[in-house]
C-alpha positions in Angstrom: 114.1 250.0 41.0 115.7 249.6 37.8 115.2 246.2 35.6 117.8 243.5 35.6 117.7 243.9 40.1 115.8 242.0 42.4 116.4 245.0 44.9 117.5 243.1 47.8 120.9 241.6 49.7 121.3 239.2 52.1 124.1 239.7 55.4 124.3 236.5 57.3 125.9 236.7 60.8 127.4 233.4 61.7 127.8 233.8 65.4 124.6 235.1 66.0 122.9 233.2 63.5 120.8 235.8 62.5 120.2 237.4 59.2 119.2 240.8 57.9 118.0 241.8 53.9 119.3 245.3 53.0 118.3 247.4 49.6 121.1 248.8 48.3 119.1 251.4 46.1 119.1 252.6 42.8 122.2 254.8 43.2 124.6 252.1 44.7 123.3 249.4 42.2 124.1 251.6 39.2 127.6 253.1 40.7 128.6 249.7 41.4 126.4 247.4 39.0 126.2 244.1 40.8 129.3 241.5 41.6 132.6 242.2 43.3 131.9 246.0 42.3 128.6 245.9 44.5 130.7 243.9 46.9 133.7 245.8 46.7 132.3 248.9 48.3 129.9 246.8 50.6 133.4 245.4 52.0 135.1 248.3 52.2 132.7 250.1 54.2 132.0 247.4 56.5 135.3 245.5 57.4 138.3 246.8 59.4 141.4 247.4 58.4 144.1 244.8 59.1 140.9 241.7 59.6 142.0 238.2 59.7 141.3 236.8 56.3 140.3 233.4 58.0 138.6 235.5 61.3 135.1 236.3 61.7 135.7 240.1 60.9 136.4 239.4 57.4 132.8 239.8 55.3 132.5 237.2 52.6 130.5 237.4 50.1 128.5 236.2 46.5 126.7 238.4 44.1 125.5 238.4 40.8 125.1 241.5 38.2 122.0 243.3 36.6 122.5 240.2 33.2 122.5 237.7 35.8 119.2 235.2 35.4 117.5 237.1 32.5 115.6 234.1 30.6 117.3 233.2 27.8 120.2 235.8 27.8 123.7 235.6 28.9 123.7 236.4 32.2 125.1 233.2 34.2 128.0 234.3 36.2 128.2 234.9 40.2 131.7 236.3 41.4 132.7 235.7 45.0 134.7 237.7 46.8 136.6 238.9 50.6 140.1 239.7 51.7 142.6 236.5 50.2 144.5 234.6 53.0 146.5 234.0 50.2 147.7 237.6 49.2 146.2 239.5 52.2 144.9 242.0 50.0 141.5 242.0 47.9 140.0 238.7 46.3 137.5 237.8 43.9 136.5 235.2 41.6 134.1 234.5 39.1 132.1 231.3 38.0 129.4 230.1 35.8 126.8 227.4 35.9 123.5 227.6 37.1 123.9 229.1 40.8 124.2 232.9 39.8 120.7 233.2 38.5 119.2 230.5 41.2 120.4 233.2 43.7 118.7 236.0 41.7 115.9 233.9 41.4 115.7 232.7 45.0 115.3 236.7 45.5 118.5 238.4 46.4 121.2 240.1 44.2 124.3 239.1 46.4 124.5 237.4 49.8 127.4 238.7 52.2 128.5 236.1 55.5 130.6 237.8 58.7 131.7 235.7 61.6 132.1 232.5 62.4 129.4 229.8 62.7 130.3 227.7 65.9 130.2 223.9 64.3 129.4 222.9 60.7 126.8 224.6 58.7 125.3 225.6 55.1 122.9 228.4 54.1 119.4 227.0 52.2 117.6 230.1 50.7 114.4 229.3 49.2 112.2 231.2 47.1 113.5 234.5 49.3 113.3 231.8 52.8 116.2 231.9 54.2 117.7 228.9 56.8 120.9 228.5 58.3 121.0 224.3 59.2 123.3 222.2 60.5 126.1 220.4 58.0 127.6 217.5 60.6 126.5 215.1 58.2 128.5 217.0 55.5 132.0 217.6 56.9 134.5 216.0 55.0 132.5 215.1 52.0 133.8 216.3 48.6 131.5 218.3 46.8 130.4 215.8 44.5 128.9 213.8 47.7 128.2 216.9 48.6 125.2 217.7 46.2 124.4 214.0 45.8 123.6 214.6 49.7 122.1 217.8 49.4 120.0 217.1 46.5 118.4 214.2 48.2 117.1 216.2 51.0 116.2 219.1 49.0 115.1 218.4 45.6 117.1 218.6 42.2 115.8 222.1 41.4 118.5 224.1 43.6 122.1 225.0 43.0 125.1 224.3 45.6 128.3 226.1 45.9 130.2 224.1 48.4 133.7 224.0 49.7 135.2 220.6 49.5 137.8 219.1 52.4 140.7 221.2 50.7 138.5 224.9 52.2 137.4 222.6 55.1 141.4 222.4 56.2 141.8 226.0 55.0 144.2 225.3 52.3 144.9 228.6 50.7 144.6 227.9 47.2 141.3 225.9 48.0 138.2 227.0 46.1 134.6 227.0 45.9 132.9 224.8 43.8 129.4 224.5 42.0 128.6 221.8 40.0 131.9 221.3 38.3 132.4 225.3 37.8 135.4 226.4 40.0 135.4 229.8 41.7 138.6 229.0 41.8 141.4 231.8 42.5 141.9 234.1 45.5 141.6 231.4 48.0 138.5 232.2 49.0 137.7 228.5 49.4 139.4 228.8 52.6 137.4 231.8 54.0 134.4 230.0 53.7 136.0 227.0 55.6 136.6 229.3 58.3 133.5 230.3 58.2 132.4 226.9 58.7 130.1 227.4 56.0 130.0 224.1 53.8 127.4 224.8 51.1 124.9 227.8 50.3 122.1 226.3 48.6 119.5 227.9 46.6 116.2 227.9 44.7 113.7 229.9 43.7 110.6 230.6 41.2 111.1 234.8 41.7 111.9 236.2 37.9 113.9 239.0 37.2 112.4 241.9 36.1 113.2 244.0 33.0 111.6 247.3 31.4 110.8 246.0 27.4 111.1 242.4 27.3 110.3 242.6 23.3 113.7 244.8 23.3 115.6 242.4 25.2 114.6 239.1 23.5 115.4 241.1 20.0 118.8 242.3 21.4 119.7 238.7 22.3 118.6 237.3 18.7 120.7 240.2 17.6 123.7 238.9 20.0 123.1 235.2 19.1 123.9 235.9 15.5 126.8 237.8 15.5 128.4 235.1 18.5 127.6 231.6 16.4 129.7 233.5 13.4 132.9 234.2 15.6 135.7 232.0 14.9 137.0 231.3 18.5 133.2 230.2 19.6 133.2 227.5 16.6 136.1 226.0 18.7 134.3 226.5 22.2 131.3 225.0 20.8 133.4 221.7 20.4 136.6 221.3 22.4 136.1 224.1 24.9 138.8 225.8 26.1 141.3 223.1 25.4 141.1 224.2 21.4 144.4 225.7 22.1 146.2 223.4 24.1 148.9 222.3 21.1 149.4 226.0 19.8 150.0 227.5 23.4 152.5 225.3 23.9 154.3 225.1 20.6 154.1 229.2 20.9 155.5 230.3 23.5 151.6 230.9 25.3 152.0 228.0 27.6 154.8 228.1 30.9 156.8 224.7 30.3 158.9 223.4 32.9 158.1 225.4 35.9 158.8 228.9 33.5 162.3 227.3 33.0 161.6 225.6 29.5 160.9 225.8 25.7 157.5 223.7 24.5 159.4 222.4 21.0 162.4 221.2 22.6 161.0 220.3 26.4 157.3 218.8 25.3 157.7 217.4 22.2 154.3 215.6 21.9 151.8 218.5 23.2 149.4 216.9 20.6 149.0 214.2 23.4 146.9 217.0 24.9 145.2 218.3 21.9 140.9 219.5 22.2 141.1 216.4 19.7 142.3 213.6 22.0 140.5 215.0 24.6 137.4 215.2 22.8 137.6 211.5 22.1 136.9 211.0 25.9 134.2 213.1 26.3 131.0 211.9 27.2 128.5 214.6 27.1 128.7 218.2 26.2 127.4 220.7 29.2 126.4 224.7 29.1 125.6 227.2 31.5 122.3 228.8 32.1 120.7 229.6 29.0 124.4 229.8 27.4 124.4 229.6 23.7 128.2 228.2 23.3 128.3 225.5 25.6 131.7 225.3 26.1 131.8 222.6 29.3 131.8 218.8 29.2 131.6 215.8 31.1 134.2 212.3 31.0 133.9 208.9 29.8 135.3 207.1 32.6 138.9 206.9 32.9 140.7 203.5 32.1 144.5 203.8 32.9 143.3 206.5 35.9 140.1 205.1 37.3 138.6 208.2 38.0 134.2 208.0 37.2 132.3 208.7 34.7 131.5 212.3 34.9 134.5 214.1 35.4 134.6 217.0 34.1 136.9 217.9 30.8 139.7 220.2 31.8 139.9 223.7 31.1 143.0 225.3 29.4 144.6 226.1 32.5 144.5 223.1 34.1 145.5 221.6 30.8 148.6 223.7 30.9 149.2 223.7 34.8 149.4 219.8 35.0 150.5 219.6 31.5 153.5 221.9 29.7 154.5 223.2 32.8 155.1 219.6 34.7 156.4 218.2 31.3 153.5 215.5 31.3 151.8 214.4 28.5 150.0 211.4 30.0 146.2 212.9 29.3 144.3 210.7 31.4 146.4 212.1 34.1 145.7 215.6 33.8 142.1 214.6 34.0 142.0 212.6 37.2 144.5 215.0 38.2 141.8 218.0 37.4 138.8 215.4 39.0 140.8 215.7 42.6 141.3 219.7 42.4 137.0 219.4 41.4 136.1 216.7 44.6 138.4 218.4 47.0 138.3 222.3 46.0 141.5 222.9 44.8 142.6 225.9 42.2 143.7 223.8 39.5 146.4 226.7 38.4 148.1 226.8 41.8 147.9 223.4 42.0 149.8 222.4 39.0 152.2 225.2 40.0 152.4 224.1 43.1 154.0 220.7 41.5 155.9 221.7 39.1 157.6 224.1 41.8 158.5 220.6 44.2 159.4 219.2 40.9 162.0 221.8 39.9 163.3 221.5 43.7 163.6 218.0 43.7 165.4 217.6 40.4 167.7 220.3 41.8 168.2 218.2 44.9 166.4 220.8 47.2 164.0 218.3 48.0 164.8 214.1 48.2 162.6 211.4 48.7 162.7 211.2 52.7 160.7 215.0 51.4 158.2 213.5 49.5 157.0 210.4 51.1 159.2 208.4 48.5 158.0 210.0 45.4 160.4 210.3 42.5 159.3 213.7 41.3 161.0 213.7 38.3 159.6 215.8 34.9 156.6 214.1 33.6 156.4 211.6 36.0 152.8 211.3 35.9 152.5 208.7 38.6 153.9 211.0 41.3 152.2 214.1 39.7 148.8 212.4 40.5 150.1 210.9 44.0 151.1 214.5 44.9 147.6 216.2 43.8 146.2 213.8 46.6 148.2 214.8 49.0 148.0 218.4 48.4 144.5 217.8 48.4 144.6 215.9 52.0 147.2 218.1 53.3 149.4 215.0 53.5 153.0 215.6 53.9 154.8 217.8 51.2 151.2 218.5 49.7 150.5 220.0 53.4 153.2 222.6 52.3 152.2 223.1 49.1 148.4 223.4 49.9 149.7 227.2 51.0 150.8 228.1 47.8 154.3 228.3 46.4 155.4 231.6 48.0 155.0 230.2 51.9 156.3 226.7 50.4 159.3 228.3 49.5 159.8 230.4 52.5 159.7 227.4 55.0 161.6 224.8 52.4 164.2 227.4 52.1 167.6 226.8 50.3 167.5 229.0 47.9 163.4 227.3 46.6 162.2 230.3 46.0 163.8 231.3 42.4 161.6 227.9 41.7 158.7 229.7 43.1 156.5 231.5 40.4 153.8 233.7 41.9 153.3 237.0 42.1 152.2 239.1 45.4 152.1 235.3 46.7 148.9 233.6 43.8 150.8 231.4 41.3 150.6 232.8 38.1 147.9 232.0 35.5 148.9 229.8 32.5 150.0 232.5 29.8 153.6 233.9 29.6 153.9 237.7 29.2 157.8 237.4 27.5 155.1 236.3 24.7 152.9 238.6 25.2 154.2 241.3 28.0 150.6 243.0 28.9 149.7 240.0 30.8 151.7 241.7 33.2 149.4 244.3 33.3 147.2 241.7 35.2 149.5 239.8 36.6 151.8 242.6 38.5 149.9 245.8 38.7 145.7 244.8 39.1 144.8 244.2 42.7 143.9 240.4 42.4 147.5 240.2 41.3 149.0 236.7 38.9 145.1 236.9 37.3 144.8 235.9 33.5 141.1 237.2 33.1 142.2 240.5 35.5 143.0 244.0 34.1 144.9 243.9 30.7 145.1 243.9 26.8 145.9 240.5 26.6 142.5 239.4 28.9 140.4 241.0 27.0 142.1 239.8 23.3 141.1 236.0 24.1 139.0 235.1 21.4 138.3 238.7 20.0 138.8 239.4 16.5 138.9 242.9 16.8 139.4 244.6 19.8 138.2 247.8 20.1 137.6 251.0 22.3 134.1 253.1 21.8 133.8 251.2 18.4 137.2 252.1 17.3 139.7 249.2 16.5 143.2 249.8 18.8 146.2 251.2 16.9 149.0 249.2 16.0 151.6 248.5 19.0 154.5 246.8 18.9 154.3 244.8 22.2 158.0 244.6 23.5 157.5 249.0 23.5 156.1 249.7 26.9 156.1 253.5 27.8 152.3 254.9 26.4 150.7 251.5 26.7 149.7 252.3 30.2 146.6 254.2 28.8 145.1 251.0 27.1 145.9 248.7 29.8 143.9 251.0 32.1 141.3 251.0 29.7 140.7 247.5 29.7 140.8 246.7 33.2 138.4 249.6 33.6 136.1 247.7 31.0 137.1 243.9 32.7 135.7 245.2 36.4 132.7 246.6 34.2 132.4 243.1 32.6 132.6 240.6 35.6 130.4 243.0 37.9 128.0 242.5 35.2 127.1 238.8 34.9 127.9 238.2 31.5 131.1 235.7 30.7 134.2 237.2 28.9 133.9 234.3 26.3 130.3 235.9 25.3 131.7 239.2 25.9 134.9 238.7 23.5 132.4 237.5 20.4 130.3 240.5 20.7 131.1 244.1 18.8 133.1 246.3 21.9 130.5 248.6 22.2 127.7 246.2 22.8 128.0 245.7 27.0 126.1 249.2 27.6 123.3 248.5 25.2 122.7 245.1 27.0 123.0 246.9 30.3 120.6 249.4 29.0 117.9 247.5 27.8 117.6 245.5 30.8 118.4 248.3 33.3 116.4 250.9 31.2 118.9 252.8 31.9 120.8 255.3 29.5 123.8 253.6 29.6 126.7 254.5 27.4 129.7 253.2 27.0 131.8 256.4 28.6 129.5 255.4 31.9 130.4 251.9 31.4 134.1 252.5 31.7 133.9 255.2 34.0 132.0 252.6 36.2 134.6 250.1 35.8 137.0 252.4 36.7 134.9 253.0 39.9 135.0 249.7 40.8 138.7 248.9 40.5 139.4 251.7 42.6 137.7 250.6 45.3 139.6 247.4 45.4 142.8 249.4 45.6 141.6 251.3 48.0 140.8 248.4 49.9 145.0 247.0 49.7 146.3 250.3 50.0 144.4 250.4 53.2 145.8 247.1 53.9 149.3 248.3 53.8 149.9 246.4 50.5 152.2 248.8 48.5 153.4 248.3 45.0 156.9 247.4 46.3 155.6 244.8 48.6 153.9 242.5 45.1 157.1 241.0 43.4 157.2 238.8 40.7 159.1 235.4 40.0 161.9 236.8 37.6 162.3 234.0 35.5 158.4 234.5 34.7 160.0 238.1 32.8 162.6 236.6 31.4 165.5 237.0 34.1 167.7 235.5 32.8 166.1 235.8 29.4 165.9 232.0 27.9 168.1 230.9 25.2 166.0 228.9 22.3 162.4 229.4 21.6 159.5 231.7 20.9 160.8 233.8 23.8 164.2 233.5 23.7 166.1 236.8 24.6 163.2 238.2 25.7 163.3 240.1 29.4 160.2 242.1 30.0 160.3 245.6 31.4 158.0 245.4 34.3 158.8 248.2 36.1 158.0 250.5 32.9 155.1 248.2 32.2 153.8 249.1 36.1 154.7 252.8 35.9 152.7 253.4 33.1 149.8 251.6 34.6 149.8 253.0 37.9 150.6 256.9 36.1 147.1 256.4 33.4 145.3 255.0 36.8 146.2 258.1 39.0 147.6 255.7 41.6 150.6 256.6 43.8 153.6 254.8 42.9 155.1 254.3 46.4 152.2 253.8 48.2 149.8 252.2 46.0 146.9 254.9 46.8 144.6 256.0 44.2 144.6 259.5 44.3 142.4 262.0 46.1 141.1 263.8 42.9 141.0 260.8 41.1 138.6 259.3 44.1 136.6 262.6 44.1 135.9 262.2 40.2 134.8 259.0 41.1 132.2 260.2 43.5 134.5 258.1 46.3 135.1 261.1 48.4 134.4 259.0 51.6 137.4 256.7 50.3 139.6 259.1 49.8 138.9 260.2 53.2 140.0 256.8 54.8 142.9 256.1 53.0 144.1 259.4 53.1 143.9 261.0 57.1 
């Protein structure tokens, strides 16, 4: 086996109750490198076309990469992934902490769940022992409890990803959480309620093994170096992802008003929101394994919203969710408001969405009070933003329609709703505008996770970077509102995006790095010869697996639609953006035409699968 594997995953049968560790191999682990990509194929392979997301056929799964629980490097993410109830197509997400190398170190690479267990239940795996036990006790505990519970009966050297009662109700924009790190997006959360799998839990003392550990601890001093000088980490460092919350807004970044609004003119005060103020009510800074930014925090407790001590500090997107796009300022607000989404598994970004969607319904008389239980959901009304959060959270009234996401709210509110609803392929968009910055849309419209900010584009991989570049070369100058012959560099990083999140090491860390450095850390911990042609060709690999996987499904580019006032349709009037309408069907064909997919059906092509090595692919999606 190559360094940087622990050579084994786990498949957990929930109706049986029985469980089976599998070695991938050599070949699979470097085709597919670890994650979603690893899981991707595992999936595929294994799962029938047309499974109920929430029915024991559908295989659900959490893996790390080969960076994954190296001591002292960068290696702390775990993606989890299975077919969305929320798009019906592929999902994944991805999520830091401490639980991706605990599973490496507990001795597996990824562990995959199928069926359905027949009462409550959680999955202990320790040091390579592996337990399914009974979770009675923790039905309908939040996750916070959750732990507390767990880590009294089994030490406080394990890590917990649990659902909260959001997955338990199968809410479709529920998540999974682990230790106040959301895998947030996809839905999965609901899968694993399904499942009736509350927690996995794991632990470990197993270490991961590399070839030259003198190479890799002088390629991470290397690494460190270069990171602490880059500008955007100097703002991580202190106010985490909320260093931008003011400019976003003020720019044209940040939706305002449910997608409908300008920041300057319809949130005047965004400084209300600023890193600053919020830094002012942080209590303690927080890191994931062996991270050297540190970019997490914990809460002072709240006075005006009496949520405790230990909340932890909102990321951007929930900043901009509950904030810009509501038209609320009120910062203790957005916290509490972020605390529920954390306690009861709730994707912060559909949540907000989710909101500010009843909000634009109720100001245009689509919904009345006798709708909302009596709440006046007017803009910035942070009372009833909070009061709604908790009932989306307990499936309570208009939050049991909204705890499906926007697109099915819409469908069964009806009266004309749905030109409030702003999703695409049914997952609410993420929290940055493409009429600012139109490759977004790459992500958003054409990847297979589709309305994804960290998914498939330019403008996911240009967070933070100071210069962007291909095979060490900086990209040439584009004017962003020209679409046709961008298709190419779009393609190209969400090639290089799979590559990243299959690997284990967090965009944030990947964005203050040169663009050539992934394959030399893969390399040195591998010992492979790994190049940076390999690493996008693997990326590209992996992302066509997923699309095999919808195409399969049926899901055809036709089918994903967009919210048109999210393209500018009609374009808005004042602002950063104003005038702008975005061409998305350019934007899509030239994606789809550099990725060798099939326009109409959605199919990656059978040469382009064959190059791939994915002849067996091509063979089931093309009879």
């Amino acid at each position: 086996m190559p360094g940087g594997y622990m050579g084994k995953i786990l498949i957990v049968d929930l109706t049986r109750e029985v469980f089976t560790e599998e070695m991938p191999g050599e070949k699979m682990y470097r085709e597919f490198i670890g994650g979603y990509g690893l899981g991707s194929k595992i999936i595929f392979d294994r799962q029938p076309a047309g499974a109920d997301p929430l029915g024991p056929e559908n295989i659900f799964g959490f893996g790390t990469g080969p960076l994954t629980g190296i001591p002292g490097f960068f290696g702390s993410r775990f993606t989890v992934m299975g077919k969305s109830p929320l798009t019906g197509g592929w999902g994944d997400t991805n999520s830091g902490g401490i639980f991706g190398p605990y599973l490496k170190h507990s001795g597996f690479d990824a562990v995959f769940f199928k069926g359905v267990a027949s009462g409550p239940v959680y999955l202990l795996i320790d040091d390579g022992t592996v337990t399914i036990k009974n979770a009675d006790h923790l039905w309908g505990k939040d996750t916070t409890e959750t732990e507390e519970i767990l880590r009294s009966e089994h030490g406080d050297e394990i890590a917990i990803s649990a659902v909260g009662p959001a997955g338990e109700q199968q809410s479709l924009i529920s998540c999974i959480m682990h230790q106040g790190h959301a895998a947030a997006r996809s839905g999965l959360g609901a899968v694993m309620g399904a499942k009736k799998l509350k927690a996995v839990v794991v632990k470990g003392s197993k270490v991961v093994p590399v070839p030259d550990k003198k190479k890799v601890n002088d390629l991470r001093k290397t690494c460190v170096e270069k990171i602490m000088e880059n500008s955007m980490v100097k703002s991580l460092k202190t106010f985490g992802t909320s260093c931008d919350n003011v400019w976003s807004a003020l720019s044209g970044d940040s939706p305002v008003k449910n997608w409908n609004g300008v920041g300057s003119i319809d949130f005047p005060n965004p400084e209300a929101i600023s890193g600053e103020k919020i830094l002012e009510k942080v209590e303690k800074t927080e890191k994931c394994w062996t991270c050297p930014i540190g970019c997490g925090a914990v809460m002072k407790a709240g006075k005006e919203y009496k949520y405790k001590e230990g909340a932890h500090r909102p990321e951007y997107e929930s900043c901009a969710a509950f904030g810009p796009n509501c038209l609320n300022d009120n910062l203790e607000s957005i916290i509490h408001s972020n605390d529920i989404c954390d306690r009861y598994g709730l994707d912060t970004i559909s949540t907000g969405a989710g909101i500010a969607f009843a909000i634009d319904c109720y100001e245009n008389g689509i919904l009345t009070t006798a709708d909302t239980d009596g709440l006046e959901l007017t803009w910035g009304n942070h009372q009833s933003i909070v009061a709604l959060t908790e009932k989306i959270a307990r499936r309570e009234g208009l939050g049991a329609l909204l705890a499906d996401g926007v697109k099915r709210a819409a469908e069964k509110i009806g009266k004309g709703s749905e030109k409030f609803a702003v999703h695409a392929g049914g997952q609410e968009l993420a929290m940055h505008d493409p009429r600012l910055a139109p490759d977004w849309l790459a992500a958003y419209y054409c990847d297979s996770t589709p309305g994804r900010h960290t998914q498939g584009s330019l403008g996911g991989l240009e967070m933070g970077r100071e210069e962007f570049t291909f095979e060490g070369q900086g990209l040439p100058p584009m004017d962003k509102y020209i679409y046709n012959d961008k298709g190419f560099f779009n393609a190209m990083a969400n090639n290089t995006l799979h590559m990243l999140h299959s690997s284990g090491i967090c965009l944030f860390i990947y964005n203050a790095l040169p663009g050539d450095m992934l394959p030399n850390l893969i390399s040195a911990v591998t010992g492979w010869e790994f190049d940076y042609g390999e690493m996008l060709n693997t990326g590209e690999r992996i992302g066509n697996v997923r699309q095999a996987f919808n195409a399969r499904e049926g899901l055809t580019p036709g089918a994903v639609t967009i919210c048109p006032r999210a393209i500018g349709e009609p374009p808005l009037k004042e602002g950063p953006n104003a005038g702008i309408t975005v061409d998305v069907d350019m934007i899509r064909t030239e994606f789809y035409k550099a990725k060798e997919w099939d326009i109409e059906t959605g199919k990656p092509s059978i040469a382009k699968l064959e190059s791939l090595g994915l002849d067996d692919i091509a063979q089931a999606i093309w009879p």
